[in-house]
SEFIZA-3560 file (N, C-alpha, C; in Angstrom, 3 decimals):
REM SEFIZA-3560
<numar><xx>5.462</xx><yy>-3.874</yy><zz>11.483</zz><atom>N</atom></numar>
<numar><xx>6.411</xx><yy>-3.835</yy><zz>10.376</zz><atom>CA</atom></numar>
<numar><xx>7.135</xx><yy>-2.488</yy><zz>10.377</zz><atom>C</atom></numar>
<numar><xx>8.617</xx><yy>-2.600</yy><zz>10.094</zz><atom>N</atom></numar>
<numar><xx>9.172</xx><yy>-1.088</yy><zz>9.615</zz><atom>CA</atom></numar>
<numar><xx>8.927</xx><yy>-0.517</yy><zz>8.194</zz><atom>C</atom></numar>
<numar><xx>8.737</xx><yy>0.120</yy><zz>8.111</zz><atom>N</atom></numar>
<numar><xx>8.112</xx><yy>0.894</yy><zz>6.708</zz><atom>CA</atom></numar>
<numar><xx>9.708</xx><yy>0.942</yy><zz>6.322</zz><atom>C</atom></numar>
<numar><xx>10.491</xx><yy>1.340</yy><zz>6.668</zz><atom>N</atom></numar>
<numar><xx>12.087</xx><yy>1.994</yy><zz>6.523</zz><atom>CA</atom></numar>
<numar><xx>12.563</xx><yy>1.075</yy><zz>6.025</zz><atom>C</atom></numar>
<numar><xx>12.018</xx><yy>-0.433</yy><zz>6.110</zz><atom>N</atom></numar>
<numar><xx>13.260</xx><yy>-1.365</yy><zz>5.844</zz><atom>CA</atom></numar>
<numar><xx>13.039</xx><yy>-2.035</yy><zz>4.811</zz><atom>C</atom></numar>
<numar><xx>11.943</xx><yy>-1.327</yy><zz>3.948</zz><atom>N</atom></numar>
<numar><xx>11.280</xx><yy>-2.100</yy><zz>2.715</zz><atom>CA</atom></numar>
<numar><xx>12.843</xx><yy>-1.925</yy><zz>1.904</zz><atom>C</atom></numar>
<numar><xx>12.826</xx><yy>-2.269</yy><zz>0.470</zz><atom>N</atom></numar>
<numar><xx>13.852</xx><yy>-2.686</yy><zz>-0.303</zz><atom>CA</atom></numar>
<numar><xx>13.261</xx><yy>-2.315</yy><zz>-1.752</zz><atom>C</atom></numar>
<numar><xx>14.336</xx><yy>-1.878</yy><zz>-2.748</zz><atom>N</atom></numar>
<numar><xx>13.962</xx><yy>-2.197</yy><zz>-3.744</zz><atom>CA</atom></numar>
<numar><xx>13.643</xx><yy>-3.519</yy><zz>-4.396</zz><atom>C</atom></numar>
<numar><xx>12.490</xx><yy>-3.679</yy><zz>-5.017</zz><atom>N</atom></numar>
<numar><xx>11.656</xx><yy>-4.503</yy><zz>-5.645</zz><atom>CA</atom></numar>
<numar><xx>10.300</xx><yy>-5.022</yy><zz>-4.648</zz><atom>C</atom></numar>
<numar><xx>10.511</xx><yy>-4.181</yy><zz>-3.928</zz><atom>N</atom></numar>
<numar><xx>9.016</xx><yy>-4.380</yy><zz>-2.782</zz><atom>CA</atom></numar>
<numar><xx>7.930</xx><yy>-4.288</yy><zz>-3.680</zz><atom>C</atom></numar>
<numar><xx>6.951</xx><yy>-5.359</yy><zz>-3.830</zz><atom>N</atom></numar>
<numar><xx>5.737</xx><yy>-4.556</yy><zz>-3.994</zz><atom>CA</atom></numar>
<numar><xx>4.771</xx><yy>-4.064</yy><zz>-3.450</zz><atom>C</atom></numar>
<numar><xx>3.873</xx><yy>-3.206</yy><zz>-3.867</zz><atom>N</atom></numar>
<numar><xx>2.989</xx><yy>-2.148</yy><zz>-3.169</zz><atom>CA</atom></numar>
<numar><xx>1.866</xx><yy>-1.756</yy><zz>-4.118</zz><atom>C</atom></numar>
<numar><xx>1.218</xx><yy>-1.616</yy><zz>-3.329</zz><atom>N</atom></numar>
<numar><xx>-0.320</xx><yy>-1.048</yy><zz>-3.450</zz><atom>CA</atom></numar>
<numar><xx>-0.486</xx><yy>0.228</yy><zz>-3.325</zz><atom>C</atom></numar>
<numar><xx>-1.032</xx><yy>0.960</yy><zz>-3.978</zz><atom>N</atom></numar>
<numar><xx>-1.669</xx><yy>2.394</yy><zz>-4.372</zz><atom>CA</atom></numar>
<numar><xx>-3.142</xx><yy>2.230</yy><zz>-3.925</zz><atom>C</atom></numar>
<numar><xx>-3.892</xx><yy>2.859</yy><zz>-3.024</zz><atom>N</atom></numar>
<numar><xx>-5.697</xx><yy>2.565</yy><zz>-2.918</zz><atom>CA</atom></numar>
<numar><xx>-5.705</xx><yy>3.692</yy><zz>-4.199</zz><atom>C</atom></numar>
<numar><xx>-5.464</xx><yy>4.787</yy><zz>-5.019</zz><atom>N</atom></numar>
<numar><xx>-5.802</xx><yy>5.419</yy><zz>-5.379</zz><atom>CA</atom></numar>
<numar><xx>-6.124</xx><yy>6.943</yy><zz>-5.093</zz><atom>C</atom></numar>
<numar><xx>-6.946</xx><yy>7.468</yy><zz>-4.959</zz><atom>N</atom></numar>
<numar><xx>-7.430</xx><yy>9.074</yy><zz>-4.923</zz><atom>CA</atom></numar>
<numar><xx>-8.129</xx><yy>9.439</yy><zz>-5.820</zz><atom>C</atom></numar>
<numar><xx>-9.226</xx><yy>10.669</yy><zz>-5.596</zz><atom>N</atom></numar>
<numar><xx>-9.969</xx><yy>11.103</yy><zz>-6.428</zz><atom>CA</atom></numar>
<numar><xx>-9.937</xx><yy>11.370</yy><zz>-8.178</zz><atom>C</atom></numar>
<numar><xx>-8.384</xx><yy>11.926</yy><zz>-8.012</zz><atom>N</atom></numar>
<numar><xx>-7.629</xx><yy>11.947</yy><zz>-9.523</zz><atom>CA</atom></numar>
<numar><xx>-6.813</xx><yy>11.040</yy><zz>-9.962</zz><atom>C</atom></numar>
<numar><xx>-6.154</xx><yy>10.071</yy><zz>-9.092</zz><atom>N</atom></numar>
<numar><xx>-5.475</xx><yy>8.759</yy><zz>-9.649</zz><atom>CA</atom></numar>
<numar><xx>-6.002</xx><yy>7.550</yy><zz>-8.826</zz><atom>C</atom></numar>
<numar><xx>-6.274</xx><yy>6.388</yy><zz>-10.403</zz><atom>N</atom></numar>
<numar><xx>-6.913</xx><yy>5.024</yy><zz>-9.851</zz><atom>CA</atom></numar>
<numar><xx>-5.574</xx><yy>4.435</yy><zz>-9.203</zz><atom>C</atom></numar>
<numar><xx>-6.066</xx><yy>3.378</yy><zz>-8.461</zz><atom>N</atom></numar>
<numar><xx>-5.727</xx><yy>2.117</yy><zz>-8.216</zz><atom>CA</atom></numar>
<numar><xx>-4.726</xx><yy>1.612</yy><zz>-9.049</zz><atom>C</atom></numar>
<numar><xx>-3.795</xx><yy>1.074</yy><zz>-8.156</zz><atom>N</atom></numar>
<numar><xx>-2.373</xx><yy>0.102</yy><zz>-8.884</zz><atom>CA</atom></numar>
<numar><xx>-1.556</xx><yy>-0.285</yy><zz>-8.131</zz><atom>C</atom></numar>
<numar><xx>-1.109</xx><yy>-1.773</yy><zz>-8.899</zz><atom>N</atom></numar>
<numar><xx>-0.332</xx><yy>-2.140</yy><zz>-7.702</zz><atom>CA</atom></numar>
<numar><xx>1.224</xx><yy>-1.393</yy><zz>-8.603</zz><atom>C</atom></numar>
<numar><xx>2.408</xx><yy>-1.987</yy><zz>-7.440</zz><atom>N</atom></numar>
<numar><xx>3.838</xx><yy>-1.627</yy><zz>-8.507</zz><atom>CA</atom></numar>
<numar><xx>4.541</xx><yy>-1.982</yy><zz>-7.462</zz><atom>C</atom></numar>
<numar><xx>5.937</xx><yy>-1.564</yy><zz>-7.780</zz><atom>N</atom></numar>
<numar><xx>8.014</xx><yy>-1.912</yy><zz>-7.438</zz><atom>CA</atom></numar>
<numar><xx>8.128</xx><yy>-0.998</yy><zz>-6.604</zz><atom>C</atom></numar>
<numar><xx>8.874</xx><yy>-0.804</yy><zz>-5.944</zz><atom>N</atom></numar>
<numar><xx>9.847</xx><yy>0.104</yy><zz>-5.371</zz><atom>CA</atom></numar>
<numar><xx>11.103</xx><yy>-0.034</yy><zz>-6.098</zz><atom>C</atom></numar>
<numar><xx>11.353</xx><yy>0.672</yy><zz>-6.886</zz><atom>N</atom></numar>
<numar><xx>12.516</xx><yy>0.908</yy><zz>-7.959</zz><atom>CA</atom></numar>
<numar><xx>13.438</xx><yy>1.668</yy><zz>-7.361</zz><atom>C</atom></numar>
<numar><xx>13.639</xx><yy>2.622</yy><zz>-6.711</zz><atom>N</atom></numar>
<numar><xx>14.883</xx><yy>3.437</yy><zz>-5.523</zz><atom>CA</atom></numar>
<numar><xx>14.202</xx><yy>4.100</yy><zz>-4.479</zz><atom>C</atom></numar>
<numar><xx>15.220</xx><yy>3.671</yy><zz>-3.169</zz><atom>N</atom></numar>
<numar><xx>15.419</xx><yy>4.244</yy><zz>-2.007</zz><atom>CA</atom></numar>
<numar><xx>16.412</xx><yy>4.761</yy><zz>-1.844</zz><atom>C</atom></numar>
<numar><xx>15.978</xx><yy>6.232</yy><zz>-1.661</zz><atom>N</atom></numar>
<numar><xx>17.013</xx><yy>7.368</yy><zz>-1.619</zz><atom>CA</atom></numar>
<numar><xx>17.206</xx><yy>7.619</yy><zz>0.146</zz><atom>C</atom></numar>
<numar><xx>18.370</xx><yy>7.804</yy><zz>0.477</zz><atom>N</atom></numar>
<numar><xx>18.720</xx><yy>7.876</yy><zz>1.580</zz><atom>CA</atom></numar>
<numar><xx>19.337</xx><yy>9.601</yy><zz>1.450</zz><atom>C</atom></numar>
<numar><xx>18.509</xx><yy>10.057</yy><zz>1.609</zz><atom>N</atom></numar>
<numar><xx>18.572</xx><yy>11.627</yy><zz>1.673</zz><atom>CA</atom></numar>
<numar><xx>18.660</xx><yy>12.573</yy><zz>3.315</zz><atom>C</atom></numar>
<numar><xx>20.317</xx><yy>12.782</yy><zz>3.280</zz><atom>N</atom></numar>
<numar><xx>20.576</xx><yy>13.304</yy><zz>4.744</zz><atom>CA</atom></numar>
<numar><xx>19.582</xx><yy>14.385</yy><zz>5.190</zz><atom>C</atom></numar>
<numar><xx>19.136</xx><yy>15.054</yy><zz>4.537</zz><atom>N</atom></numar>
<numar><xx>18.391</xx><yy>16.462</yy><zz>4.784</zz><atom>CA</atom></numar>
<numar><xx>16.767</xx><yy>15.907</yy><zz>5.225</zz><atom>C</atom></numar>
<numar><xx>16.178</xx><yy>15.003</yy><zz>4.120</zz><atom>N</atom></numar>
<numar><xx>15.050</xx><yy>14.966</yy><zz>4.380</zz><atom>CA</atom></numar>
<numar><xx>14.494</xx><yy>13.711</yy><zz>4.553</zz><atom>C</atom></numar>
<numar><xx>15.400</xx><yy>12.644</yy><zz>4.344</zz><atom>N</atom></numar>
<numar><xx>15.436</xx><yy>11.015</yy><zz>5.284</zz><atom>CA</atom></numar>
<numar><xx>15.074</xx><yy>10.142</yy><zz>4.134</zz><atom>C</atom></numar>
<numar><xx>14.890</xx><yy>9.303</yy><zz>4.483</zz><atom>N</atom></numar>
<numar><xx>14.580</xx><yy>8.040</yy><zz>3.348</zz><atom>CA</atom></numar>
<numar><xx>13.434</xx><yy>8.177</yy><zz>2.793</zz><atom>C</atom></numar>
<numar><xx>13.619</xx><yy>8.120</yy><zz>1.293</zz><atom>N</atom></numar>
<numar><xx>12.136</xx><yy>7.936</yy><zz>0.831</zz><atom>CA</atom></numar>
<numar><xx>12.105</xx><yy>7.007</yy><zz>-0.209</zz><atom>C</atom></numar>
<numar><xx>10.638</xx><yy>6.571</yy><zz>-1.101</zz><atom>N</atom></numar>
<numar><xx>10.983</xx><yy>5.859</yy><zz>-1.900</zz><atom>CA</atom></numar>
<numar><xx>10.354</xx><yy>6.109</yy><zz>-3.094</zz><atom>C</atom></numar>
<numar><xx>11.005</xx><yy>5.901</yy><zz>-4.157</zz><atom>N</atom></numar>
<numar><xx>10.479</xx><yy>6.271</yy><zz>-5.875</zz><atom>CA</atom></numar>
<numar><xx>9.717</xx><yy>5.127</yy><zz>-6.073</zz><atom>C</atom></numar>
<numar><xx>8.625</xx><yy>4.958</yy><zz>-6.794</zz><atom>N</atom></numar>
<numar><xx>7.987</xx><yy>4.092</yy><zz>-7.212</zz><atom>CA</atom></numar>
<numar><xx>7.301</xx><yy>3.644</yy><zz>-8.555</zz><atom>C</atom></numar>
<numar><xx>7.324</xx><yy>2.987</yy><zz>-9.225</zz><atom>N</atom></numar>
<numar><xx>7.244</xx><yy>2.414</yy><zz>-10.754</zz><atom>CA</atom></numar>
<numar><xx>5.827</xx><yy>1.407</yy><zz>-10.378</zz><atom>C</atom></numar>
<numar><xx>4.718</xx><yy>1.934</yy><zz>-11.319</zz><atom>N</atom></numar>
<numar><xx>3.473</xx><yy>1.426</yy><zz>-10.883</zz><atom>CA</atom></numar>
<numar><xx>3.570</xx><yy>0.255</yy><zz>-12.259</zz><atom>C</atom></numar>
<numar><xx>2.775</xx><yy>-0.562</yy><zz>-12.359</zz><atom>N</atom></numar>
<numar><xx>2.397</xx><yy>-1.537</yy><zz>-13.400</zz><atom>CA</atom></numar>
<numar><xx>1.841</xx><yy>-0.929</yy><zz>-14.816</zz><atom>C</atom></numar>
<numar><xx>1.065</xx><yy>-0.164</yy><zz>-13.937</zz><atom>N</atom></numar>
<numar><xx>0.721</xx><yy>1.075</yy><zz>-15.203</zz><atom>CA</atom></numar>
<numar><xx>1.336</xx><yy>2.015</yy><zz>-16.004</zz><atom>C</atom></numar>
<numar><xx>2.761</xx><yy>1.991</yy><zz>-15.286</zz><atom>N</atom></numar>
<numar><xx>3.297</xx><yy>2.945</yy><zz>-16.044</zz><atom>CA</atom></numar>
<numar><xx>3.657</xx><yy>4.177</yy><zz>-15.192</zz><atom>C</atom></numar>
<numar><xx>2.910</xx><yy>4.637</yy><zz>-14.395</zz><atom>N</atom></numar>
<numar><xx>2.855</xx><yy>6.283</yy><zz>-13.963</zz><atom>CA</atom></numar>
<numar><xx>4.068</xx><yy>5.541</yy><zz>-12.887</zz><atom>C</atom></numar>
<numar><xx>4.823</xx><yy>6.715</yy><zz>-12.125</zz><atom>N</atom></numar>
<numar><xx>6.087</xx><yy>6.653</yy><zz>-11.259</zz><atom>CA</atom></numar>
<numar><xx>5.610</xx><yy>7.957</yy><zz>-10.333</zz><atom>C</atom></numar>
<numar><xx>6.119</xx><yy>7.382</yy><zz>-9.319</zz><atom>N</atom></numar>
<numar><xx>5.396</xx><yy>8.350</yy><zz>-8.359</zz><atom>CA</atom></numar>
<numar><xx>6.947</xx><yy>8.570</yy><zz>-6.840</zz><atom>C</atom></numar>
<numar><xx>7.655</xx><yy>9.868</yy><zz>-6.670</zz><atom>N</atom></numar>
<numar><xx>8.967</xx><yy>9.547</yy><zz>-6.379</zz><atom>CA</atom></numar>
<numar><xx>8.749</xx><yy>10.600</yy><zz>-5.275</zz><atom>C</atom></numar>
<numar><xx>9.551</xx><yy>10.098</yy><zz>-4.125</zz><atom>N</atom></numar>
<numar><xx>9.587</xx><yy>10.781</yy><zz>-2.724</zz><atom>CA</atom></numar>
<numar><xx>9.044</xx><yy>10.528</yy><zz>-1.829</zz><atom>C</atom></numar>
<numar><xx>8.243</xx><yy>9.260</yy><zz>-1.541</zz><atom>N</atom></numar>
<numar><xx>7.591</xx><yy>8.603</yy><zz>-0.913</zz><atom>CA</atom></numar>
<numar><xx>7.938</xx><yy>8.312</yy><zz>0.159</zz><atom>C</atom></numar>
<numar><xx>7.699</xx><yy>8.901</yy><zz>1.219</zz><atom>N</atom></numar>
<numar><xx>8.047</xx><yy>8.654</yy><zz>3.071</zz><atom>CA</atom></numar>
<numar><xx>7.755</xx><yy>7.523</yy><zz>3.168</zz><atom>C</atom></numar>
<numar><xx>8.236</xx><yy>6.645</yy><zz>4.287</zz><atom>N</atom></numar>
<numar><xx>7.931</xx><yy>5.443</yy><zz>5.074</zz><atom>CA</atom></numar>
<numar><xx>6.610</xx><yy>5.407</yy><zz>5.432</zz><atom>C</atom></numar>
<numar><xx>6.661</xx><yy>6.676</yy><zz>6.413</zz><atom>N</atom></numar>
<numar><xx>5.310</xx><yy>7.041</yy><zz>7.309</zz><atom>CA</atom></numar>
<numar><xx>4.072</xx><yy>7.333</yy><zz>6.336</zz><atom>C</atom></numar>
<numar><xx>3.860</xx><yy>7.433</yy><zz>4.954</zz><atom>N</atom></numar>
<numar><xx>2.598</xx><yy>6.799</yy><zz>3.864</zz><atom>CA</atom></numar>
<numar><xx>2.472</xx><yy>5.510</yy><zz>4.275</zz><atom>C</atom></numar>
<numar><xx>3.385</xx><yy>4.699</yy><zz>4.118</zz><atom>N</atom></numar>
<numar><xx>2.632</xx><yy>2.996</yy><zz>4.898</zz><atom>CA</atom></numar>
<numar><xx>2.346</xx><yy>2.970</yy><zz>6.037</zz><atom>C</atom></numar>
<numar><xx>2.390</xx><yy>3.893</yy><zz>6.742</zz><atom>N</atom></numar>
<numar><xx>1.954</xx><yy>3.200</yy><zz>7.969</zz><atom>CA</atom></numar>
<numar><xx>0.459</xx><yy>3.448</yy><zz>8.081</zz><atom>C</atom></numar>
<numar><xx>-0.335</xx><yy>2.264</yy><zz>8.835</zz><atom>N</atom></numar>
<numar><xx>-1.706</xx><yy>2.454</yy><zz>9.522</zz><atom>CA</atom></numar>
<numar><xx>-2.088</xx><yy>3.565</yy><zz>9.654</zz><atom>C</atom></numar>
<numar><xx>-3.027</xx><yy>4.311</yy><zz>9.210</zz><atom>N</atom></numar>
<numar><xx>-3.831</xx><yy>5.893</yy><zz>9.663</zz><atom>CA</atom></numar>
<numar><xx>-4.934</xx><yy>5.367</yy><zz>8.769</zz><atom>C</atom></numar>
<numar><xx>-6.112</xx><yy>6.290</yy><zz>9.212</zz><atom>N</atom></numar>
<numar><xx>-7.009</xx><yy>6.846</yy><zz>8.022</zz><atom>CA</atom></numar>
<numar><xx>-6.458</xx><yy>7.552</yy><zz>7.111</zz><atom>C</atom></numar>
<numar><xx>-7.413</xx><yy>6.885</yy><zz>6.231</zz><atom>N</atom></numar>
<numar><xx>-7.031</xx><yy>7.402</yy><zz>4.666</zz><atom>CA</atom></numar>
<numar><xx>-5.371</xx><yy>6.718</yy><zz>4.030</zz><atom>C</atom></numar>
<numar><xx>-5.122</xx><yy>5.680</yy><zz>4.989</zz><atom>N</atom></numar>
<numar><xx>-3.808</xx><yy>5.491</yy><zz>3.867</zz><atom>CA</atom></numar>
<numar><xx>-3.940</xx><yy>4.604</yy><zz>2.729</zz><atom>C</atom></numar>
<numar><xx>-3.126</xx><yy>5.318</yy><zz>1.896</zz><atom>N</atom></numar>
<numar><xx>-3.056</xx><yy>5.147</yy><zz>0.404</zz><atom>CA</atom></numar>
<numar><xx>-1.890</xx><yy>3.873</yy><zz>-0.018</zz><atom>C</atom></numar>
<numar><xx>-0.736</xx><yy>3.952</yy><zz>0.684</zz><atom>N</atom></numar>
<numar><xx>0.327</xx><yy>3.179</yy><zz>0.096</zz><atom>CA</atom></numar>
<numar><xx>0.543</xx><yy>2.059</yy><zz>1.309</zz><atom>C</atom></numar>
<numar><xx>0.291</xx><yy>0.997</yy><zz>0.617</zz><atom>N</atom></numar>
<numar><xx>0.872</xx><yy>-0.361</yy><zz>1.429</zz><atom>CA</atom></numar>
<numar><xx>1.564</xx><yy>-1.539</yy><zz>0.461</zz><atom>C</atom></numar>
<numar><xx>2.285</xx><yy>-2.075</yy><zz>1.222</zz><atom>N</atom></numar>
<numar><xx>3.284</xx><yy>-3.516</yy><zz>0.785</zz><atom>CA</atom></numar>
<numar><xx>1.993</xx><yy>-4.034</yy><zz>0.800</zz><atom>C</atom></numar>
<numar><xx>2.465</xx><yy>-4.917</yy><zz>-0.673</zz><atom>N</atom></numar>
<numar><xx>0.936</xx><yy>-5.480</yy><zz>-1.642</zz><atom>CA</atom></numar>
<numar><xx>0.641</xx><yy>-6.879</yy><zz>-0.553</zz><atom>C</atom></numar>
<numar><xx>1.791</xx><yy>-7.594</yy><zz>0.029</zz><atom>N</atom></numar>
<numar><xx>1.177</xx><yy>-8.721</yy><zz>1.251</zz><atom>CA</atom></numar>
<numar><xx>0.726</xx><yy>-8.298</yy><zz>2.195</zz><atom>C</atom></numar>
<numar><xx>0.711</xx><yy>-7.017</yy><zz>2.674</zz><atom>N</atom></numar>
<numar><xx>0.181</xx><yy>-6.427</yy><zz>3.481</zz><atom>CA</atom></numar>
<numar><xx>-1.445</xx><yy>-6.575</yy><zz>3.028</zz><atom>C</atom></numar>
<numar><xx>-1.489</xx><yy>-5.495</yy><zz>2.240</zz><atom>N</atom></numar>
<numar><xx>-2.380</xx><yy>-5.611</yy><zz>1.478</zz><atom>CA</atom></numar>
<numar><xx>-3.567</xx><yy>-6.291</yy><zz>1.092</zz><atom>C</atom></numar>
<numar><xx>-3.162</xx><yy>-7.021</yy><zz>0.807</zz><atom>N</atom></numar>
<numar><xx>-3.447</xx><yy>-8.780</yy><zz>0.242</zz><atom>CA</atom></numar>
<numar><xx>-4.345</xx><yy>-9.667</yy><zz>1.630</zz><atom>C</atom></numar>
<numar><xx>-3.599</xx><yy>-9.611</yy><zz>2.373</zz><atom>N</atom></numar>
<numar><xx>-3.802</xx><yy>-9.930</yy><zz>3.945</zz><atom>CA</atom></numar>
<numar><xx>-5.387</xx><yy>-9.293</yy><zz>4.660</zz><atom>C</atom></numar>
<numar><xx>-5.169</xx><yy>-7.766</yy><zz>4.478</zz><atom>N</atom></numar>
<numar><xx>-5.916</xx><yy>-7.103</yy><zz>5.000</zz><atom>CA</atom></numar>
<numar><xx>-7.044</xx><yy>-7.233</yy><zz>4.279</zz><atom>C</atom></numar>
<numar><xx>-7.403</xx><yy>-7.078</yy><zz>3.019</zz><atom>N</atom></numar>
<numar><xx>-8.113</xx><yy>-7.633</yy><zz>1.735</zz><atom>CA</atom></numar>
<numar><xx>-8.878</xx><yy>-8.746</yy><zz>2.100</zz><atom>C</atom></numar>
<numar><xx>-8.343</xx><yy>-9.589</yy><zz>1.965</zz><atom>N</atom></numar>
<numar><xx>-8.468</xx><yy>-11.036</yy><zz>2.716</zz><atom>CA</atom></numar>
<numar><xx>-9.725</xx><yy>-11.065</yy><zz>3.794</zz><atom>C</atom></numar>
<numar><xx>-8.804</xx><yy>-10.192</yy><zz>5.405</zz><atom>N</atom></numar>
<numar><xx>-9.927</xx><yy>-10.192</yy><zz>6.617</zz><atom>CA</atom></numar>
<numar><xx>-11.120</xx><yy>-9.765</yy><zz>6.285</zz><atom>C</atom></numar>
<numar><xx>-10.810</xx><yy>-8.587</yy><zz>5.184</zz><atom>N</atom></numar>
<numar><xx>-12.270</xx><yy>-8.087</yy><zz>5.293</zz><atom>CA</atom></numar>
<numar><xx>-13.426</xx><yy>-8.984</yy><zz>4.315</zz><atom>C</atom></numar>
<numar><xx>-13.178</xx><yy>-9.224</yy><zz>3.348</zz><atom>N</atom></numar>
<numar><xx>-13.765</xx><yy>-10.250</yy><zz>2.635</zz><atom>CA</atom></numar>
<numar><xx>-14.429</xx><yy>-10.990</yy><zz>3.305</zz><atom>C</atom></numar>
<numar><xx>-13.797</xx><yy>-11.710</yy><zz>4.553</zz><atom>N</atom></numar>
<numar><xx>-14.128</xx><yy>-13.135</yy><zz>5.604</zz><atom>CA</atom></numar>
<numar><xx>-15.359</xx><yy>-12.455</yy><zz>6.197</zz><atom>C</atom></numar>
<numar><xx>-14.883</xx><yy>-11.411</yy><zz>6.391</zz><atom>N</atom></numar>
<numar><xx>-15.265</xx><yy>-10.444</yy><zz>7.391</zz><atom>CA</atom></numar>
<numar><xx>-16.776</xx><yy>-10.427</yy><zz>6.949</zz><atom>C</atom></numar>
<numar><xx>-16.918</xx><yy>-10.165</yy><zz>5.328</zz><atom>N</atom></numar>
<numar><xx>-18.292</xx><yy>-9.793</yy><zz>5.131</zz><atom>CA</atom></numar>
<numar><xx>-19.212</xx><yy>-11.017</yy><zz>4.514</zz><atom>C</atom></numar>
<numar><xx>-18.554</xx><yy>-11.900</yy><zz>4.409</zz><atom>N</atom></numar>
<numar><xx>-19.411</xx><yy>-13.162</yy><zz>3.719</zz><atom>CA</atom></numar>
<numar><xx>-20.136</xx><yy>-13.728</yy><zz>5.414</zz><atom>C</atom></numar>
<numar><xx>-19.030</xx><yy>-13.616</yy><zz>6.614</zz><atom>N</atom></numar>
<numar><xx>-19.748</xx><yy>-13.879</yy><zz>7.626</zz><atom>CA</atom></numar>
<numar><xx>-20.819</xx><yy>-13.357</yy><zz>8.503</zz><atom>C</atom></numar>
<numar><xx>-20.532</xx><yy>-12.030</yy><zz>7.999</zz><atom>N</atom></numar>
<numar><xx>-21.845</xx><yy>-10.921</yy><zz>8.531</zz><atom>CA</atom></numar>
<numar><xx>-23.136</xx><yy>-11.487</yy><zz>7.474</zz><atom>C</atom></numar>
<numar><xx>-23.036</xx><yy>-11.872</yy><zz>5.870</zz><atom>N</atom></numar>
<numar><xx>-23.917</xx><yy>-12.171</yy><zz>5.091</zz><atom>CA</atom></numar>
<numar><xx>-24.405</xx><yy>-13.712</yy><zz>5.136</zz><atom>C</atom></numar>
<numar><xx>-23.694</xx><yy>-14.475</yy><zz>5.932</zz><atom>N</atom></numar>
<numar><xx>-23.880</xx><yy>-15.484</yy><zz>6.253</zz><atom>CA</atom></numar>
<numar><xx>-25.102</xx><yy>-15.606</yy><zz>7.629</zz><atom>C</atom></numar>
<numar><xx>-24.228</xx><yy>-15.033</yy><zz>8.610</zz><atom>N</atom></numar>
<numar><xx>-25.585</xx><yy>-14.490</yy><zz>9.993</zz><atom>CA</atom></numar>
<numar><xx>-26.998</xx><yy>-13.828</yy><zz>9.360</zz><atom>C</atom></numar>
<numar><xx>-26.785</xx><yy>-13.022</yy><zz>8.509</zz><atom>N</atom></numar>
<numar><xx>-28.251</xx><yy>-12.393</yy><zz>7.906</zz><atom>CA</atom></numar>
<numar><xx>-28.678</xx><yy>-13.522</yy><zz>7.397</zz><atom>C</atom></numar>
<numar><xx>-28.614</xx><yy>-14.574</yy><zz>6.635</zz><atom>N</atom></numar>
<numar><xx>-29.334</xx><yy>-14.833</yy><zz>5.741</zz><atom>CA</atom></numar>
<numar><xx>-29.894</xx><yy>-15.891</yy><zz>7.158</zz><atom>C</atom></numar>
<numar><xx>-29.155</xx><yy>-16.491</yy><zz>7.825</zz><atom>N</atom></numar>
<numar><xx>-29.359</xx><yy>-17.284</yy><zz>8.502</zz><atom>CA</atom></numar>
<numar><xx>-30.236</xx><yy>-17.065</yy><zz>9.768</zz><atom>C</atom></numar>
<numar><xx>-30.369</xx><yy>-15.800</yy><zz>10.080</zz><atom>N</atom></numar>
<numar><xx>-31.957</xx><yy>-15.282</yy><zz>10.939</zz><atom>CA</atom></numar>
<numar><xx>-32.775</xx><yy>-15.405</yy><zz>10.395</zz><atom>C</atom></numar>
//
């Protein structure tokens, strides 16, 4: 996926951090800023707005924090499968 080509009204996922929980939210503006490149402002469900947001936060690394909520959702998903089938093999030895 291009991180760059998200849009306003994308939604997205926050994992959180030590000092701020979890939330999903909008992409409310993408600023196309010559100096320091595209970024994006963001409007959480909760309320808090969080603005200047690089592309390269969504992308795949450890520790990332910001993803498109189908992304998200998806990945959520595998792992879930992921662990009912590991708890499935245990019970079943």
């Amino acid at each position: 996926m291009d991180y760059t080509e998200m849009t306003v009204g994308t939604r997205i996922y926050y994992t959180g951090d030590m000092a701020n929980i979890e939330s999903e939210g909008t992409i409310y503006n993408v600023v196309h800023d010559p100096r320091w490149g595209q970024h994006y402002d963001l409007h959480f469900d909760d309320g808090r707005i969080s603005r200047g947001i690089h592309p390269v936060a969504f992308q795949p690394s450890p520790g990332r924090r910001f993803w498109p909520l189908a992304e998200w959702m998806a990945y959520r998903a595998e792992r879930i499968k992921a662990s009912q089938e590991r708890m499935r093999a245990m019970l079943d030895a």
